[in-house]
N, C-alpha and C positions, 0 to 999 in steps of 0.2 A: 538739480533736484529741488533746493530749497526756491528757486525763482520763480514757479506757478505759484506758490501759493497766495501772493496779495494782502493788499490790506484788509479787505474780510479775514481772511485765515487767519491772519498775527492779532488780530483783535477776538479770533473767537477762542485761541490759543490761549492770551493772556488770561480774558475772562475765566475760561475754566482749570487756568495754573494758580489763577484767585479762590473758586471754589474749593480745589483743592484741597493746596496748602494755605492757604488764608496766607494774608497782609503781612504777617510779623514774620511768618517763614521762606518768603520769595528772597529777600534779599542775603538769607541764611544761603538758601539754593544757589543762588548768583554767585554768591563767592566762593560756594566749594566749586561751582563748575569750573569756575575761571582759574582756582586752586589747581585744579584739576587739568585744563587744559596747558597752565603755563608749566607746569610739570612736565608735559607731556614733551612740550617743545622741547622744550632745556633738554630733554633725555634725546631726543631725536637730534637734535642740533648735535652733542655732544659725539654722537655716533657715527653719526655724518663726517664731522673732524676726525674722528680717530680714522675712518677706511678712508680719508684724504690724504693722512700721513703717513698712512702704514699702506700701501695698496697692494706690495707681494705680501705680506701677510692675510691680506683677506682672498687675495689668489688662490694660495696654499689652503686656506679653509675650506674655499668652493667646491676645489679638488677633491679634499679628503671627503667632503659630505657625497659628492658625486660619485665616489668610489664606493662608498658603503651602500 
């Protein structure tokens, strides 16, 4: 998805993430994103472990969702 777009794109990107939010707000936005993604991880990761350790209990879930 993100691989067409090129060095034009990422430069006309930044320019108008500059217009935007101006200078002093980009690196505010960087770190809620980043905030934001490592969050994300850590929640995914965590979940991931749990139906690696329990794996009839998420059996039995799939069941029950299936049945309803």
């Amino acid at each position: 998805m993100l691989s067409n777009i090129g060095v034009p794109g990422l430069i006309m990107i930044i320019i108008l993430a500059l217009i935007i939010f101006g200078p002093k707000k980009l690196p505010e936005l960087g770190r809620a994103a980043g905030q934001t993604l490592r969050e994300f991880k850590n929640s995914t990761a965590g979940l991931i472990e749990e139906v690696k350790e329990n794996p009839s209990e998420t059996d039995k879930s799939e069941k029950e969702t299936k049945s309803i």
